[in-house]
Biopython code that builds the backbone (N, CA, C, O; Angstrom):
import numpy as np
from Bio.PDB.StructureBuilder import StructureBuilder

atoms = [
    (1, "UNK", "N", (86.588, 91.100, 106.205)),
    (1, "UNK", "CA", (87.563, 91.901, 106.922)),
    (1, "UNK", "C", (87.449, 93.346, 106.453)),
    (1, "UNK", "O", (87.665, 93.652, 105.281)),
    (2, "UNK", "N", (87.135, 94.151, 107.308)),
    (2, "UNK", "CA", (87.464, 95.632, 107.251)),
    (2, "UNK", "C", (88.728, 96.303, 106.485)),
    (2, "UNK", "O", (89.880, 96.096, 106.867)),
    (3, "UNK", "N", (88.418, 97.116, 105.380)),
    (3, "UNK", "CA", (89.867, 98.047, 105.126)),
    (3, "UNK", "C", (90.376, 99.030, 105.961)),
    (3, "UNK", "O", (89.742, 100.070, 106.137)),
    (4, "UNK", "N", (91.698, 98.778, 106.622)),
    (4, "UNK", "CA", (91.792, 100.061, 107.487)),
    (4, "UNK", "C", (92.569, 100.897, 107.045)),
    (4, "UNK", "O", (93.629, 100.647, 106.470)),
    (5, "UNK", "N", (92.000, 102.229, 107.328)),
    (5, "UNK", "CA", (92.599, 103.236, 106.568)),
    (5, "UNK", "C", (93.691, 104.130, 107.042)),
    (5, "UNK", "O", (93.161, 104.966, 107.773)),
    (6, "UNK", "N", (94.723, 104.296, 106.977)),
    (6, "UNK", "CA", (95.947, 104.473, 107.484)),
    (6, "UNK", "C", (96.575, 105.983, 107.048)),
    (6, "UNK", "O", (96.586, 106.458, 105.912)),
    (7, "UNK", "N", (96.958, 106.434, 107.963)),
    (7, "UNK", "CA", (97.214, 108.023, 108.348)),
    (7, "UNK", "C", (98.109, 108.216, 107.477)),
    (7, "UNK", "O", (99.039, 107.411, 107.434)),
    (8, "UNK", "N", (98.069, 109.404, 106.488)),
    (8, "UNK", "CA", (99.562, 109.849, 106.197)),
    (8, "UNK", "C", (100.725, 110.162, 106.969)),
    (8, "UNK", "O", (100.425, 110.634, 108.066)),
    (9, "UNK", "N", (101.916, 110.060, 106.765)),
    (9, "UNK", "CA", (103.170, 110.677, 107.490)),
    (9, "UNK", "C", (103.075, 112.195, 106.589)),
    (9, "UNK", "O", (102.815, 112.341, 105.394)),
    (10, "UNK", "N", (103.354, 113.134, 107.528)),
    (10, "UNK", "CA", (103.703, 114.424, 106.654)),
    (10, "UNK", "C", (105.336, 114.007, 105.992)),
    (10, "UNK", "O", (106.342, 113.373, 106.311)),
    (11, "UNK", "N", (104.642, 115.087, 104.538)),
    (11, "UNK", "CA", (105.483, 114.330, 103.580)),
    (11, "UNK", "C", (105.094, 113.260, 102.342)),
    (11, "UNK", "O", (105.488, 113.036, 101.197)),
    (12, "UNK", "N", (104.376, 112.888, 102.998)),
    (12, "UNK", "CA", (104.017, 111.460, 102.023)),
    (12, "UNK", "C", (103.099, 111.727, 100.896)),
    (12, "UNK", "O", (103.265, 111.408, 99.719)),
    (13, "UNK", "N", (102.103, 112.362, 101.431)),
    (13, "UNK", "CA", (100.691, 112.713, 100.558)),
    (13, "UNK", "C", (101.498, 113.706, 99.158)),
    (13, "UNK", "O", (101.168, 113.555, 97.981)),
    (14, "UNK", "N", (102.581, 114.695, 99.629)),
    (14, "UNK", "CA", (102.883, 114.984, 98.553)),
    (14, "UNK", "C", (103.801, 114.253, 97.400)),
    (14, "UNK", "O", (103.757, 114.454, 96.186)),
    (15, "UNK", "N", (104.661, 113.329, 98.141)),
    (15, "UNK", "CA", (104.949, 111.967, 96.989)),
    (15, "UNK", "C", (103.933, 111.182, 96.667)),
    (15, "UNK", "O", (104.028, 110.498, 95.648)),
    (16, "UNK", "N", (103.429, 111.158, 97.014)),
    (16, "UNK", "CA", (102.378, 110.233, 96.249)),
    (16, "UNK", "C", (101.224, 110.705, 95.321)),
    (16, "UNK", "O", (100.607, 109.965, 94.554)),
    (17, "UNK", "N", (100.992, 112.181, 95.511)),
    (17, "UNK", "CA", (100.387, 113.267, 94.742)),
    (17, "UNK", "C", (101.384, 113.283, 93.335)),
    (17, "UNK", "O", (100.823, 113.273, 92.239)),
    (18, "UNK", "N", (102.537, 113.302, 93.398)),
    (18, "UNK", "CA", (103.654, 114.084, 92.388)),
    (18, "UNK", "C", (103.602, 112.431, 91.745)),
    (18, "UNK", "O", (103.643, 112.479, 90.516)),
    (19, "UNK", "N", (103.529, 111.128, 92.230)),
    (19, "UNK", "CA", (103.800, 109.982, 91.560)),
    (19, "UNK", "C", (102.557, 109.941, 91.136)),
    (19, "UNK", "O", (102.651, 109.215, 90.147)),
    (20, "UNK", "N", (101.647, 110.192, 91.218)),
    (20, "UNK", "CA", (100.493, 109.920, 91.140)),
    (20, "UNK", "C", (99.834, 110.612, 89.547)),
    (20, "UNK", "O", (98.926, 110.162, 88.848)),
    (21, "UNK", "N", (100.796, 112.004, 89.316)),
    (21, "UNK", "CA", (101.040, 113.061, 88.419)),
    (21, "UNK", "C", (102.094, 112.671, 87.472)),
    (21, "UNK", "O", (102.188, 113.213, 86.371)),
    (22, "UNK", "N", (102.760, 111.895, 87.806)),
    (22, "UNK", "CA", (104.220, 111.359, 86.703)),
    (22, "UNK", "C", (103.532, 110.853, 84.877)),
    (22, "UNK", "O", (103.691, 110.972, 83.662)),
    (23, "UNK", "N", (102.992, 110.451, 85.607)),
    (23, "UNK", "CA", (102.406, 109.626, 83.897)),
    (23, "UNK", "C", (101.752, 110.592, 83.260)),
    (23, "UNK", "O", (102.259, 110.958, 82.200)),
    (24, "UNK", "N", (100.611, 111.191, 83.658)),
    (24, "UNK", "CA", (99.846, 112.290, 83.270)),
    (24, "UNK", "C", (98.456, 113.307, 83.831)),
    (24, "UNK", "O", (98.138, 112.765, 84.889)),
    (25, "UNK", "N", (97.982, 113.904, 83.719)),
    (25, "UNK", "CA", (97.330, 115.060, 84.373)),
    (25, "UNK", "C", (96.127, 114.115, 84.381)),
    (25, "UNK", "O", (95.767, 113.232, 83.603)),
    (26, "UNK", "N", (95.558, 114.666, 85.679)),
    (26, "UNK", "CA", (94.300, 114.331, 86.191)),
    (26, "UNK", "C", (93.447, 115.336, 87.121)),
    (26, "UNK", "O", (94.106, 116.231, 87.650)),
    (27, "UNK", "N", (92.224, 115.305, 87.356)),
    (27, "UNK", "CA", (91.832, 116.600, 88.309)),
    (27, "UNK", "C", (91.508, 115.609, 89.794)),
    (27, "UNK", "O", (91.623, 114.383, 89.769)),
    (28, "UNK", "N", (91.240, 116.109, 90.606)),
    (28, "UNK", "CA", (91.736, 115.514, 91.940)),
    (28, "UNK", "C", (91.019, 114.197, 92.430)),
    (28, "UNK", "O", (91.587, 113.366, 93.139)),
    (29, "UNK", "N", (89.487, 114.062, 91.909)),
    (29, "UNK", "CA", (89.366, 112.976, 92.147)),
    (29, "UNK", "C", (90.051, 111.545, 91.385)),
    (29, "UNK", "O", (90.420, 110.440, 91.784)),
    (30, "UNK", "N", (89.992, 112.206, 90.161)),
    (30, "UNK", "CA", (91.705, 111.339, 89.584)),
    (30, "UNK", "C", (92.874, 110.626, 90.701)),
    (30, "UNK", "O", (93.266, 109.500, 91.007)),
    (31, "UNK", "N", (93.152, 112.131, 91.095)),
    (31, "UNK", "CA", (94.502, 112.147, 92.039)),
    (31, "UNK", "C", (94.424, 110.831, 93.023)),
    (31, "UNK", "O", (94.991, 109.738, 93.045)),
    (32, "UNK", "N", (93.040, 111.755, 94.142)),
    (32, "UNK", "CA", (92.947, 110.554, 94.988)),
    (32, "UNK", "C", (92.687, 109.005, 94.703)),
    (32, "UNK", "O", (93.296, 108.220, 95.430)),
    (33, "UNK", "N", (91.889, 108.513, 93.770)),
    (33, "UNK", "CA", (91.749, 107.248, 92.988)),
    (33, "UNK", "C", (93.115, 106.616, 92.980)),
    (33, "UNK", "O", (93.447, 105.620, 93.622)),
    (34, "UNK", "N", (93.863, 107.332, 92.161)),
    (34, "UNK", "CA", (95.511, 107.055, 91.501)),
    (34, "UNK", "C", (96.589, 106.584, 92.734)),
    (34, "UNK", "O", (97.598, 105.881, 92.690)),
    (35, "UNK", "N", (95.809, 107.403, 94.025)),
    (35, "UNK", "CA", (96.769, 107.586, 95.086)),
    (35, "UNK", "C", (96.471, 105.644, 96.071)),
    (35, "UNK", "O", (97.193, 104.755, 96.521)),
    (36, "UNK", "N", (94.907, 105.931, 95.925)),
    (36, "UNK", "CA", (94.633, 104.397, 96.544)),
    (36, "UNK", "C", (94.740, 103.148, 95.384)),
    (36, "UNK", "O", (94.477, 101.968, 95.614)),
    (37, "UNK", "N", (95.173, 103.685, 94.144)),
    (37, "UNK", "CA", (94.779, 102.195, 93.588)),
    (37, "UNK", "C", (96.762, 102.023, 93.798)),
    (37, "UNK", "O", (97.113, 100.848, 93.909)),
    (38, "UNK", "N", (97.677, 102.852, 93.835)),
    (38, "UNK", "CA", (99.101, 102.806, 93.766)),
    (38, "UNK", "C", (99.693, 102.146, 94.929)),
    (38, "UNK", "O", (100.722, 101.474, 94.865)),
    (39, "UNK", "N", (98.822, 102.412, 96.300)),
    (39, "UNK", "CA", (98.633, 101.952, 97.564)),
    (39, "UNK", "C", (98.350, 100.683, 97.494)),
    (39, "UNK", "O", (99.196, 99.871, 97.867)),
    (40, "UNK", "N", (97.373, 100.349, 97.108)),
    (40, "UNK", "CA", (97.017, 98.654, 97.016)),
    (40, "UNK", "C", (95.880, 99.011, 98.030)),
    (40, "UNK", "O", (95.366, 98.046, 98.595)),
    (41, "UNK", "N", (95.299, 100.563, 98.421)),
    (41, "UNK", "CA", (94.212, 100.812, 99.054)),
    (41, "UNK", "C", (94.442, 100.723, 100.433)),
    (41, "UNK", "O", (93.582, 100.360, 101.235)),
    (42, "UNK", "N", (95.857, 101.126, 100.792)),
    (42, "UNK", "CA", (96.347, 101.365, 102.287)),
    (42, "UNK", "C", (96.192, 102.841, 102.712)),
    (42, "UNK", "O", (96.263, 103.158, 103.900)),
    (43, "UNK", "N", (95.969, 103.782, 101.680)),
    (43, "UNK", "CA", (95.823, 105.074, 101.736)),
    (43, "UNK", "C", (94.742, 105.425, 101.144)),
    (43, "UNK", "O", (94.381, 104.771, 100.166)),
    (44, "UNK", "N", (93.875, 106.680, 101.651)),
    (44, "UNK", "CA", (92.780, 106.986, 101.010)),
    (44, "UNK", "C", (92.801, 108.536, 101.061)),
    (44, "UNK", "O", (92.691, 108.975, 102.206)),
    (45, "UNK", "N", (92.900, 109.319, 100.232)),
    (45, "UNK", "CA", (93.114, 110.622, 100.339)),
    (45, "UNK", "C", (92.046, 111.377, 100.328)),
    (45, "UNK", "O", (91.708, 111.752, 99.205)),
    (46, "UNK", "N", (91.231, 111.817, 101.445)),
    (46, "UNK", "CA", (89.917, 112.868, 101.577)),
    (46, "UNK", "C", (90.516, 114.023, 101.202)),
    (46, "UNK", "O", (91.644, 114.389, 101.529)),
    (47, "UNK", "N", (89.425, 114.825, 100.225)),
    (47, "UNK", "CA", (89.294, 116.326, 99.862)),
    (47, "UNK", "C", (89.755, 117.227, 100.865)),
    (47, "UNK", "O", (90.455, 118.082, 100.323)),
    (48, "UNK", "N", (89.655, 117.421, 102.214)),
    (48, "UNK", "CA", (89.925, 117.926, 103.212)),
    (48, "UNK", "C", (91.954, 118.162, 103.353)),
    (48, "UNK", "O", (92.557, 119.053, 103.950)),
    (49, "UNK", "N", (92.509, 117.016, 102.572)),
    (49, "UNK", "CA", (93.582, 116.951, 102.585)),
    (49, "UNK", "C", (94.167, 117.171, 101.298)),
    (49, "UNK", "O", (95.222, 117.788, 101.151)),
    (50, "UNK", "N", (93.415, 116.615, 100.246)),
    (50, "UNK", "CA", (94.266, 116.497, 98.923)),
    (50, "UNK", "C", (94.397, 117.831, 98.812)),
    (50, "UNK", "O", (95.502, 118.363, 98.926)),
    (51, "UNK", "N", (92.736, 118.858, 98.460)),
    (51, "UNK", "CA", (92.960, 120.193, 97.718)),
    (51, "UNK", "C", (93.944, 121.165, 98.422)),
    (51, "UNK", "O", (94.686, 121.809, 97.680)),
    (52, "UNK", "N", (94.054, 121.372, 99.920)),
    (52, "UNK", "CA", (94.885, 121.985, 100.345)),
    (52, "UNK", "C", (96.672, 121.792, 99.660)),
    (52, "UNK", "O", (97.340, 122.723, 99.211)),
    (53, "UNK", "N", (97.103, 120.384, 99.757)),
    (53, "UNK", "CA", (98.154, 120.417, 99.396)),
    (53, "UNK", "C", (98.612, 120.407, 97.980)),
    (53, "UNK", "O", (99.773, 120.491, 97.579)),
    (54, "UNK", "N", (97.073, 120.244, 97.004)),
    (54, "UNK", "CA", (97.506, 120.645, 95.948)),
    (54, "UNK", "C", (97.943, 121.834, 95.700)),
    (54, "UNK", "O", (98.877, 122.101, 94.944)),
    (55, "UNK", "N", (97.066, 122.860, 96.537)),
    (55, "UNK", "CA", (97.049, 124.425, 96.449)),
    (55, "UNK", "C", (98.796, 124.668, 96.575)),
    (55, "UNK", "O", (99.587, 125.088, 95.731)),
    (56, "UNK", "N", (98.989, 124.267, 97.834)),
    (56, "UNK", "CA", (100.545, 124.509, 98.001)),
    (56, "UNK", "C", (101.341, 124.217, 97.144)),
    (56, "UNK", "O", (102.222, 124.950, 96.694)),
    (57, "UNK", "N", (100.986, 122.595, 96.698)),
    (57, "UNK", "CA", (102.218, 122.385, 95.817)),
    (57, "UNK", "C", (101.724, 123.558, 94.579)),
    (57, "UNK", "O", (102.560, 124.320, 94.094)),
    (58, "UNK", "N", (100.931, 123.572, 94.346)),
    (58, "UNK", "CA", (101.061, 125.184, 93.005)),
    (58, "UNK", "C", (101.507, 126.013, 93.642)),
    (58, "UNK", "O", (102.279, 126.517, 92.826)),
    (59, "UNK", "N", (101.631, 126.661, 94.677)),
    (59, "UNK", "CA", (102.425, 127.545, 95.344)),
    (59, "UNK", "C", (103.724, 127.374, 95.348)),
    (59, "UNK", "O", (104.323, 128.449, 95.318)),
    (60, "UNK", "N", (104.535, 126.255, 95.380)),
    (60, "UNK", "CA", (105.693, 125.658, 95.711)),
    (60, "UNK", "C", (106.133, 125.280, 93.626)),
    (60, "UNK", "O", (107.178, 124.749, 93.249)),
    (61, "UNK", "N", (105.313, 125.620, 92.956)),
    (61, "UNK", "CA", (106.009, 125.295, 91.107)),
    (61, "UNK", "C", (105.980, 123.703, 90.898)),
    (61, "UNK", "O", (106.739, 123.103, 90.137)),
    (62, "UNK", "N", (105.350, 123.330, 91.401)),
    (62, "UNK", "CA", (105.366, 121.695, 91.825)),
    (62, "UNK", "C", (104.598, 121.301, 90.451)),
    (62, "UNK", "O", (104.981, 120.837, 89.377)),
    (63, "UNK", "N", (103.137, 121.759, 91.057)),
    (63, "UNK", "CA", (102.242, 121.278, 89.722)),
    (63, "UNK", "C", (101.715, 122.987, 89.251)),
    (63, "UNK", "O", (101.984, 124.088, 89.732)),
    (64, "UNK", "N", (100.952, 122.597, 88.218)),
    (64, "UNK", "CA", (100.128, 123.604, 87.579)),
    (64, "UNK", "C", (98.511, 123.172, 87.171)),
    (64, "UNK", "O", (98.133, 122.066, 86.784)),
    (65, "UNK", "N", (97.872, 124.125, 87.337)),
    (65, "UNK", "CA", (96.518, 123.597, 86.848)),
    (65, "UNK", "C", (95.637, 124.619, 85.725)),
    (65, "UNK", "O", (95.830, 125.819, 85.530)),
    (66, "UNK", "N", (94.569, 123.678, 85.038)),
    (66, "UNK", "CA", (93.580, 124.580, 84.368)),
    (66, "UNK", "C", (92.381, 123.604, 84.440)),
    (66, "UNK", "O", (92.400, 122.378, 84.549)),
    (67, "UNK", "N", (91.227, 124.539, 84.343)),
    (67, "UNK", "CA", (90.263, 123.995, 84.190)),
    (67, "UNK", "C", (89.960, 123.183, 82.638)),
    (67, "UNK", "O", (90.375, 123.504, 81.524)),
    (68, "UNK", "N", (89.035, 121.964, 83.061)),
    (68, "UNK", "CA", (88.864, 121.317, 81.499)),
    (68, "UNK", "C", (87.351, 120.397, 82.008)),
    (68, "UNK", "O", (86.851, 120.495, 83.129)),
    (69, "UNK", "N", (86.823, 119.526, 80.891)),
    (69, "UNK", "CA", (85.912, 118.837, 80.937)),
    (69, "UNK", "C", (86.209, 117.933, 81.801)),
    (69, "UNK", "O", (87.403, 117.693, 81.621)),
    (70, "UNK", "N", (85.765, 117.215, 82.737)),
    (70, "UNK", "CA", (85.738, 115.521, 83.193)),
    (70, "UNK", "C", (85.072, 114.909, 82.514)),
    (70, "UNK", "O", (84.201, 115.390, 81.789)),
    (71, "UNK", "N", (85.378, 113.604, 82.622)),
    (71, "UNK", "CA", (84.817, 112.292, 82.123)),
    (71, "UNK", "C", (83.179, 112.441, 81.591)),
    (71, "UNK", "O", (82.791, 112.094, 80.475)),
    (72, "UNK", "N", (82.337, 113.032, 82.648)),
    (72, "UNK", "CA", (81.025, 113.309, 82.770)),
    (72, "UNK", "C", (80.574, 114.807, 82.398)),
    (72, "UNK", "O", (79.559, 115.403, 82.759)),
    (73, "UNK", "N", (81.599, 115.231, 81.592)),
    (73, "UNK", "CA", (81.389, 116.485, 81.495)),
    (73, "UNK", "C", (80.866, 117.722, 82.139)),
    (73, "UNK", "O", (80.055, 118.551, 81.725)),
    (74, "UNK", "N", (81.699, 117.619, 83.532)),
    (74, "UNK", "CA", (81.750, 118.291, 84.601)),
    (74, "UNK", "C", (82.811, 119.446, 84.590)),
    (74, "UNK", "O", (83.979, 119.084, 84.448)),
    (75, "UNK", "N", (82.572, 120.728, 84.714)),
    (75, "UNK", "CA", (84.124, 121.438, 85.255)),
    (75, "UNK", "C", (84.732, 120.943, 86.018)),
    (75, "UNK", "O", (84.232, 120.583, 87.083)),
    (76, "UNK", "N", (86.249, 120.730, 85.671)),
    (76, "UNK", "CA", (86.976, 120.322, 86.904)),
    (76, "UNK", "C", (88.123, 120.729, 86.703)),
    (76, "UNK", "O", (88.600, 120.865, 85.577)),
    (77, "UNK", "N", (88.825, 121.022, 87.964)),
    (77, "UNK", "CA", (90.446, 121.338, 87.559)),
    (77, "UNK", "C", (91.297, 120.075, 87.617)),
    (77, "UNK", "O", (91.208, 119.073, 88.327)),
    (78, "UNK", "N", (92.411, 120.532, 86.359)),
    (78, "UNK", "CA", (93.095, 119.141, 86.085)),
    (78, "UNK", "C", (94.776, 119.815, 86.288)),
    (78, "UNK", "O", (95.432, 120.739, 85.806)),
    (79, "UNK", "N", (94.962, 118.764, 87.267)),
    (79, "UNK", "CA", (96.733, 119.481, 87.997)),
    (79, "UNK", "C", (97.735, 118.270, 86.293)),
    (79, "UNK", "O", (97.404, 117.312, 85.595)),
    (80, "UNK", "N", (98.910, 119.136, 86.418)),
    (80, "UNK", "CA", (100.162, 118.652, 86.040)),
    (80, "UNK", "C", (101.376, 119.245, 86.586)),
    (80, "UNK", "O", (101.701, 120.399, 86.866)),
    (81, "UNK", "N", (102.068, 117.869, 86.666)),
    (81, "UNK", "CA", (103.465, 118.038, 87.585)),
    (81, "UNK", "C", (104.481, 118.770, 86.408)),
    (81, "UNK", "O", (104.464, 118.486, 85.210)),
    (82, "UNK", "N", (105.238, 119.637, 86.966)),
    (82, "UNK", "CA", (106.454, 120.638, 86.514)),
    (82, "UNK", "C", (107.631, 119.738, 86.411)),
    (82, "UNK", "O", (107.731, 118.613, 86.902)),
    (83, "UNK", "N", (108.421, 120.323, 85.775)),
    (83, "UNK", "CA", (109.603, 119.916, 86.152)),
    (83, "UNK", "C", (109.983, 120.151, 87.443)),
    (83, "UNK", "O", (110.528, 119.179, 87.966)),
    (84, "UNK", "N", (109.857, 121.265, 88.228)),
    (84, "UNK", "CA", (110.549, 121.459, 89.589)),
    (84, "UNK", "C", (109.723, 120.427, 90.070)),
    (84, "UNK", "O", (110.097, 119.797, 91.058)),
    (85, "UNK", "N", (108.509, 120.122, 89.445)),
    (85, "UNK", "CA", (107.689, 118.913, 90.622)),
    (85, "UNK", "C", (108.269, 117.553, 90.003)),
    (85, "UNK", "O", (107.888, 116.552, 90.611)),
    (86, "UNK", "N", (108.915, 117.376, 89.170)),
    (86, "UNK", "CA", (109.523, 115.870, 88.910)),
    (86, "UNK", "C", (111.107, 115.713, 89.177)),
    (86, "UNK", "O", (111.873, 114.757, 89.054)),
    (87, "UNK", "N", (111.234, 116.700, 89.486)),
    (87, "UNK", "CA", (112.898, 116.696, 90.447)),
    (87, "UNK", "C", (112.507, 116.717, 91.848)),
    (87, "UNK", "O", (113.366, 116.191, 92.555)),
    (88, "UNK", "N", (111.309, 117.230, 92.600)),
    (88, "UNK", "CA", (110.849, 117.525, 94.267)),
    (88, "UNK", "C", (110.324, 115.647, 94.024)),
    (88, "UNK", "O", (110.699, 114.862, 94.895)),
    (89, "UNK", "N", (109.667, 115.220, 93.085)),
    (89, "UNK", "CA", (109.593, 113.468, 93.162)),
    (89, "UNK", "C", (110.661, 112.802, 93.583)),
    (89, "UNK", "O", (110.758, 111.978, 94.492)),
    (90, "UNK", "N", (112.049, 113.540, 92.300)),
    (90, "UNK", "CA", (112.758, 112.553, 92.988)),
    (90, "UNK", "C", (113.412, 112.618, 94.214)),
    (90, "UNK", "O", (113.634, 111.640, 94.927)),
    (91, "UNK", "N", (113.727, 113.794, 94.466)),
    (91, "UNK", "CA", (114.165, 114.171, 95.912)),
    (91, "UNK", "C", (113.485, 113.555, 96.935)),
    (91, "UNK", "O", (114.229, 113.088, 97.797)),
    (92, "UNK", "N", (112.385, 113.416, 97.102)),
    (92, "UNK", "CA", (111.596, 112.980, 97.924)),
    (92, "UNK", "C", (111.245, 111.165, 97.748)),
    (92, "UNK", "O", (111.287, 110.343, 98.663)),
    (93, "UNK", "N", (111.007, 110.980, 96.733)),
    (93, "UNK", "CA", (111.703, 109.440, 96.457)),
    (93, "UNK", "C", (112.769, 108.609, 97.371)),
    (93, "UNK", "O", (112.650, 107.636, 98.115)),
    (94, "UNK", "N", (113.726, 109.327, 97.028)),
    (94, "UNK", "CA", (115.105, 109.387, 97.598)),
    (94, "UNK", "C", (114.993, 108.711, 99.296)),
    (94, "UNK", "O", (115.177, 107.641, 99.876)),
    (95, "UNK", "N", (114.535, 110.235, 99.620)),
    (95, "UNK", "CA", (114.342, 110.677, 100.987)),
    (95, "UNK", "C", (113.736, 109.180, 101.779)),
    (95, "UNK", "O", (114.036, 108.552, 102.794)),
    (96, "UNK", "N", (112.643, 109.032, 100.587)),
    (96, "UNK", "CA", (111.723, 108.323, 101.593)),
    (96, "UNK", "C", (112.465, 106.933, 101.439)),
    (96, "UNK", "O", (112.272, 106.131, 102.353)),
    (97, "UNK", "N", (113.200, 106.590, 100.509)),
    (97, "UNK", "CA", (113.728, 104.946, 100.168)),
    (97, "UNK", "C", (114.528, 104.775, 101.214)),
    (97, "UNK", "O", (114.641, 103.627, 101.643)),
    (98, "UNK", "N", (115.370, 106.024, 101.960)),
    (98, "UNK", "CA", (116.379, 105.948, 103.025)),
    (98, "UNK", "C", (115.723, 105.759, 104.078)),
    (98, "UNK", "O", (116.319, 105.032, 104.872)),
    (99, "UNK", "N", (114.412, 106.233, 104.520)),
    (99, "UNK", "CA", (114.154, 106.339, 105.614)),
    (99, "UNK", "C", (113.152, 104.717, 106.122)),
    (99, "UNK", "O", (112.998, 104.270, 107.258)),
    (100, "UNK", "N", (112.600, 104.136, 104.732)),
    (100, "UNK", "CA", (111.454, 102.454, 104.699)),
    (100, "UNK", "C", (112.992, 101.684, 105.099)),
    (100, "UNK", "O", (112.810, 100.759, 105.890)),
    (101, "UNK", "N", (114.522, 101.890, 104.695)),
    (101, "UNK", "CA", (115.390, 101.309, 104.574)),
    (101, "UNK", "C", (116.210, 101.124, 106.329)),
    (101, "UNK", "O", (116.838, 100.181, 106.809)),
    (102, "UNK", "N", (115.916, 102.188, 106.778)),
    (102, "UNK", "CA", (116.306, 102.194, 107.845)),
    (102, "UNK", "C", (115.172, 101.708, 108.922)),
    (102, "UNK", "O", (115.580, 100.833, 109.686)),
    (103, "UNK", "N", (114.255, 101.991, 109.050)),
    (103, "UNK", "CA", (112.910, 101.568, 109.680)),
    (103, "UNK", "C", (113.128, 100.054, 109.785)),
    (103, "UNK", "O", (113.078, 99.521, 110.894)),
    (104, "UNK", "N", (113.420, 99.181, 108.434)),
    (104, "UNK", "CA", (113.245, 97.987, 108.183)),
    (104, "UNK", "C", (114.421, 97.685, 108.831)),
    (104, "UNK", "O", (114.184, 96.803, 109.656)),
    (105, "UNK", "N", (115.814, 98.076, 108.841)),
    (105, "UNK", "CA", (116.917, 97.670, 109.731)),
    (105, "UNK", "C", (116.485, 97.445, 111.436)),
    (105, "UNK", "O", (116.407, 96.449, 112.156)),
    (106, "UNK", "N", (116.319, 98.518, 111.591)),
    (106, "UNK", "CA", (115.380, 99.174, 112.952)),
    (106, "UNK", "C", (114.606, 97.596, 113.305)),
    (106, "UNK", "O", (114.956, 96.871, 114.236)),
    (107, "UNK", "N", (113.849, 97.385, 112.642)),
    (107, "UNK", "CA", (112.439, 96.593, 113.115)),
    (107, "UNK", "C", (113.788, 94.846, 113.199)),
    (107, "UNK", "O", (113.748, 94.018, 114.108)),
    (108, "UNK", "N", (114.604, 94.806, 112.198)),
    (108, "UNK", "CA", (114.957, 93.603, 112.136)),
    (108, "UNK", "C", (116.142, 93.337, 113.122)),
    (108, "UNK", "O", (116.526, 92.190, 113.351)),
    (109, "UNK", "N", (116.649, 94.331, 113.638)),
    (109, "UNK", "CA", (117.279, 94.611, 114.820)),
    (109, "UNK", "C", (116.820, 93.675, 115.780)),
    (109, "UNK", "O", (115.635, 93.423, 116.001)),
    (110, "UNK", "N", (118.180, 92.975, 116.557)),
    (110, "UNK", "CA", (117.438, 92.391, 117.947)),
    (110, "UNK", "C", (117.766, 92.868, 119.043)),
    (110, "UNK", "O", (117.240, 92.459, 120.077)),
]
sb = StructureBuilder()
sb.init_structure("model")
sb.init_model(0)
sb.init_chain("A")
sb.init_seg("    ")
for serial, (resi, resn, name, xyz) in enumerate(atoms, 1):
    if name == "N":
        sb.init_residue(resn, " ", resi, " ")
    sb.init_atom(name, np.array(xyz, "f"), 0.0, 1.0, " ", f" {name:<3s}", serial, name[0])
structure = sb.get_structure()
């Protein structure tokens, strides 16, 4: 059976970026890895999408970055979440628990 790979909702990619950042710093192919293994591999985050919204969320005090070694001793930049980015987690946490909560009412509705 095929994995199918399933669209973000705007919104989402950046909770799951900031949860993805909770435990500790990683540089983006980190990120995306962290993002599909947290998924159970329902999400797959292409470069095309991650680096942009990392950029923002550093724009937004979310995360911060510096360059450091990778694994393979590669340059790479390695993001960490802020405090304003572990309060925008939980806010957005929040957000999203209300909205799987209502969906699921929605669907069980007759």
């Amino acid at each position: 059976m095929g994995q199918e790979q399933t669209a973000l909702l705007q919104g989402t990619l950046d909770l799951l970026i900031l949860k993805s950042l909770a435990l500790e710093e990683m540089h983006g192919l980190g990120i995306a890895r962290r993002v599909e293994q947290i998924t159970g591999g329902t999400f797959q985050v292409k470069p095309g999408s991650l680096f942009p919204a990392l950029h923002r969320m550093e724009e937004e005090g979310w995360v911060v970055s510096e360059w450091g070694e990778s694994e393979n001793n590669r340059r790479a930049k390695y993001y960490r979440i802020t405090k304003m980015g572990r309060k925008q987690l939980e806010t957005e946490a929040e957000r999203w628990g209300r909205i799987s909560l209502a969906i699921a009412q929605a669907l069980a509705s007759s």
